[in-house]
C-alpha positions in Angstrom: 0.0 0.0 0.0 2.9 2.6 0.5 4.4 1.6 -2.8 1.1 2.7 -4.5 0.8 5.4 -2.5 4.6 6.6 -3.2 4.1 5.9 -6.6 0.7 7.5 -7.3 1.8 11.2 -5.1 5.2 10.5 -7.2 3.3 10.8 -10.9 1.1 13.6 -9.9 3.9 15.7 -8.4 6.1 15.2 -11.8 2.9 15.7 -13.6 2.2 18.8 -12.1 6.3 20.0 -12.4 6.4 19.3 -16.3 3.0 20.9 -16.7 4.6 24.5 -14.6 7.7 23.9 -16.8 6.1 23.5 -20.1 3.4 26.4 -19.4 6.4 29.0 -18.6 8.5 27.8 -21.6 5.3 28.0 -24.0 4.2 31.2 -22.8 6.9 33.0 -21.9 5.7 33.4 -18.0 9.2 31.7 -16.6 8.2 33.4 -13.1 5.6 31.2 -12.9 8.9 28.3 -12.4 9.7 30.9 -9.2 6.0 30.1 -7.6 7.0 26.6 -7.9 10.3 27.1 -6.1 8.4 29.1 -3.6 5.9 26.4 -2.9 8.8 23.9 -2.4 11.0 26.0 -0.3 8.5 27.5 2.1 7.6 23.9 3.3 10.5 22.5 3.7 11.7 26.0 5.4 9.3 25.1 7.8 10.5 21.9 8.5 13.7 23.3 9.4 12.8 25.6 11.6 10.8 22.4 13.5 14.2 20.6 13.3 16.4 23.4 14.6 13.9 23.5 17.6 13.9 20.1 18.4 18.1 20.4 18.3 17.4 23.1 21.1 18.6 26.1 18.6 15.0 27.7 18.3 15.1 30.3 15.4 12.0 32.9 15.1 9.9 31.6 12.4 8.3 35.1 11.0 11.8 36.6 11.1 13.4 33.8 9.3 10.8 32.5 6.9 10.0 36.4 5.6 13.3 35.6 3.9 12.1 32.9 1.6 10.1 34.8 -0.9 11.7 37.8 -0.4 14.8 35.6 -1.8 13.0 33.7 -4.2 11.2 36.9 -5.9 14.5 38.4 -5.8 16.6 36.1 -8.3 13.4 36.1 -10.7 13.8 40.2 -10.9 17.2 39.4 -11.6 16.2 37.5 -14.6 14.5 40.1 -16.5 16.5 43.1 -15.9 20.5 43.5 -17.0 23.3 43.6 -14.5 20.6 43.4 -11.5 22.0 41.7 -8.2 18.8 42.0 -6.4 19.1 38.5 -5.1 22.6 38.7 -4.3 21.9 41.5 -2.0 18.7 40.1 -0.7 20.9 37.2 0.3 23.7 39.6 2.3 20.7 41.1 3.6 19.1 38.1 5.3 22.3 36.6 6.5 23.7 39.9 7.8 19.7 39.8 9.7 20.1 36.8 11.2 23.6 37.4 12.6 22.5 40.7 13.6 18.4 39.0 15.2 20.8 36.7 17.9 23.8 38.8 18.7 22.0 39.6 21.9 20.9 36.2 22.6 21.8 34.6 25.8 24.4 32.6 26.7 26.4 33.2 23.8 27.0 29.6 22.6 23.2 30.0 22.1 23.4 33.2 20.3 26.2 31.6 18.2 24.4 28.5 17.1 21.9 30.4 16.3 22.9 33.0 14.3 24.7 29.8 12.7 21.6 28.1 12.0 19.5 30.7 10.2 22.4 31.8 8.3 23.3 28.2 7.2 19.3 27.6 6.7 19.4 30.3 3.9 21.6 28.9 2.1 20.6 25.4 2.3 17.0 25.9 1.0 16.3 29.1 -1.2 20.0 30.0 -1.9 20.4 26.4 -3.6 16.4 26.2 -5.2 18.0 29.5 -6.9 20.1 27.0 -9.1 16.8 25.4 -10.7 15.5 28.7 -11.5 18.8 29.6 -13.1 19.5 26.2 -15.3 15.8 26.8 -16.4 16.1 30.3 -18.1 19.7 30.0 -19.0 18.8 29.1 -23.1 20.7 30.5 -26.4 18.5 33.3 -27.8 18.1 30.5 -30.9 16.9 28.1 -28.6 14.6 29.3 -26.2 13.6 25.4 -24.7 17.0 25.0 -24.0 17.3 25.4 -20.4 13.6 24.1 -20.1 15.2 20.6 -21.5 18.0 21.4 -18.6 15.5 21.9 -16.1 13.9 18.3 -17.1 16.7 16.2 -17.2 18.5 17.3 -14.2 15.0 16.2 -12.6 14.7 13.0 -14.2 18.2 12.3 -13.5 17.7 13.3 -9.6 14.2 10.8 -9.4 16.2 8.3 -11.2 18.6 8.0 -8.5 16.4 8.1 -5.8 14.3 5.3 -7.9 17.2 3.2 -8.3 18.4 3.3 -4.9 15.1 2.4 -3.2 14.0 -0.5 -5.9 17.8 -1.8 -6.0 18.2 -1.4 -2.2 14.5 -2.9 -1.7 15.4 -5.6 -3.7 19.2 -6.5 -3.7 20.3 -4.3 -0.7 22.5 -6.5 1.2 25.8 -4.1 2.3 24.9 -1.5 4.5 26.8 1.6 3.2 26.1 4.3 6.3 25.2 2.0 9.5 24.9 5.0 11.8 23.5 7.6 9.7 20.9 5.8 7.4 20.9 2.0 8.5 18.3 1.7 5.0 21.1 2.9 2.8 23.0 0.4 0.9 25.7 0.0 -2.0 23.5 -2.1 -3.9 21.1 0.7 -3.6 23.7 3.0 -4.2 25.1 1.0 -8.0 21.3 1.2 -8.9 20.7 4.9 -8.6 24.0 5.6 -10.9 22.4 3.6 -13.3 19.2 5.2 -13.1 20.5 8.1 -13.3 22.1 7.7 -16.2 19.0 6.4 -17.5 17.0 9.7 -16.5 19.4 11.9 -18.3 19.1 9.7 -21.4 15.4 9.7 -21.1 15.0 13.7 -20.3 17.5 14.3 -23.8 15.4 11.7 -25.9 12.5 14.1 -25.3 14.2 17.5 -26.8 15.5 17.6 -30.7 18.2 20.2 -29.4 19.2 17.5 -27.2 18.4 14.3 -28.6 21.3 14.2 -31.2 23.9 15.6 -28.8 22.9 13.1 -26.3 22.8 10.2 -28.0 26.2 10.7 -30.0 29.0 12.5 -29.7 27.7 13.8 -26.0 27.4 10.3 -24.3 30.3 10.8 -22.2 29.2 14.1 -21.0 25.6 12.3 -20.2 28.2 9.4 -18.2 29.8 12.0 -16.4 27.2 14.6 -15.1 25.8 11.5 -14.4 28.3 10.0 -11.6 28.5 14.1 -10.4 24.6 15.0 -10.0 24.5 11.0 -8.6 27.1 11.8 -5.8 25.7 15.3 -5.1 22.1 13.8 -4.8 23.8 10.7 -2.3 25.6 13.2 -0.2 22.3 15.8 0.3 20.4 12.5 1.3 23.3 11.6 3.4 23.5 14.8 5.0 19.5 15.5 5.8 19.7 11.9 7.5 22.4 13.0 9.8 20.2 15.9 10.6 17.6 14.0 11.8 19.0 11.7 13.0 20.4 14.5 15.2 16.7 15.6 15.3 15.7 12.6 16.2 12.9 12.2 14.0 12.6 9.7 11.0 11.1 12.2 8.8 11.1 16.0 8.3 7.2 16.4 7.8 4.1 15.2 5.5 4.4 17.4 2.3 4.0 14.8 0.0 1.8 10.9 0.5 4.6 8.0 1.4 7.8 10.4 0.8 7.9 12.4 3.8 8.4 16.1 4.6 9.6 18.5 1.7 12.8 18.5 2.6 12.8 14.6 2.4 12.0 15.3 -1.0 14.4 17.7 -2.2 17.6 17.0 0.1 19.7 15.2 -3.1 18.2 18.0 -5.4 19.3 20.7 -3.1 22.9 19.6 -3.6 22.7 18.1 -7.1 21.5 21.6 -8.8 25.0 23.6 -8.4 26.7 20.5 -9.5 24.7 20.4 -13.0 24.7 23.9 -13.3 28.2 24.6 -13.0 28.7 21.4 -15.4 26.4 22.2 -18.4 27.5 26.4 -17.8 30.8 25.7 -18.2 31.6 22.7 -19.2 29.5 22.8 -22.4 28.7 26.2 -22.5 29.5 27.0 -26.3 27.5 24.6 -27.3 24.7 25.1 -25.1 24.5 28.6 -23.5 
């Protein structure tokens, strides 16, 4: 019954994130991608918040969560005006406000941790969504679905992982790879998210003609190797939101989404995969892409 119900939330999610995707692409409303973000990040923003508490490092939630649109809003203004840093000074803005919200704080270990925490939590949620939005609008003026096509693959490459390494774990998991942090977690797993992975990028590229011949051909090492990089960026941000709950002491974050968990259960390997493939396809194939 949680398979189904896993399953069934997963294809209605995905539906509704290709539908956003293609509706901003097709129209020319890419802000609308920024709504999505927002309905992402606030949630899982919320969740931690509830997991800073429960370490004893209490943030104020209006104070720190005012951030998260402001943020978000911010990078899409920078996306239609020239040499605007609006989001890059939103960002100084709310870190320098969170230092500045604890200094008084007693005792000062508390203060510290903190100021810590809300400055770290800005970066970890809407400072890294930020990415999405950028691989999404960064297209050639000739071709305007490029970085829609990015925007796809490095999501079906992200799912693919996580699909591999729960039905190859489920199934053949038999070598625990992180005892203490994620008992669940294994190298079986682990071999069958690579693959999937690979297969998600091959699968999001067979679905663009800008892509498909690129993919297929003369780019199939590229496709191998953002492959093993977004694979090990999405294992360590799973790794790493385990260890914070496990700290937390709670087995999931929250109940955003039917059998997956809390939004930040569902994003914690996209969080760190999306610099990873941005930086790759920017620069590493940037004349032929960007």
């Amino acid at each position: 019954m949680n398979v189904i119900k896993r399953v069934a939330s997963a294809l209605i999610a995905g539906g509704i994130v290709f539908g956003i995707l293609y509706v901003g692409t097709r129209y020319g409303v890419q802000w609308i991608v920024g709504i999505l973000i927002l309905v992402v990040a606030y949630p899982a923003a919320v969740e931690y918040l509830q997991l800073m508490r429960r370490l004893e490092v209490p943030l104020a939630a209006p104070e720190f969560l005012i951030w998260i649109p402001v943020l978000v809003f911010s990078y899409i203004i920078d996306s239609y005006m020239v040499d605007s840093h609006f989001g890059d000074t939103a960002l100084l803005l709310a870190m320098a406000y969170q230092v500045l919200r604890y200094l008084r704080s007693m005792p000062h270990r508390t203060g510290f941790l903190q100021a810590v925490a809300g400055v770290f939590g800005l970066l970890y949620i809407p400072w890294l969504l930020r990415f999405f939005y950028l691989i999404y609008i960064n297209s050639p003026p000739d071709q305007p679905r490029v970085g829609a096509t990015h925007a796809l693959v490095v999501l079906l490459m992200v799912w693919g992982y996580d699909s591999g390494a729960y039905l190859f774990g489920s199934v053949f998991g038999r070598h625990q790879a992180f005892r203490r942090i994620s008992p669940n977690k294994t190298w079986e797993g682990i071999i069958g998210g690579f693959l999937l992975t690979i297969l998600g990028a091959l699968l999001g590229a067979s679905l663009s003609p800008a892509w498909r011949e690129f993919a297929f051909w003369e780019g199939f090492p590229h496709i191998l190797a953002s492959s093993f990089l977004v694979g090990l960026a999405v294992q360590l941000g799973d790794v790493f939101e385990s260890k914070l709950k496990r700290a937390a002491g709670v087995k999931d974050s929250g109940t955003f989404l039917p059998g997956h968990g809390g939004a930040l259960d569902r994003i914690d390997g996209l969080l760190f995969a999306l610099p990873v493939f941005f930086f790759y396809y920017s620069y590493v194939l940037f004349p032929r892409f960007m």
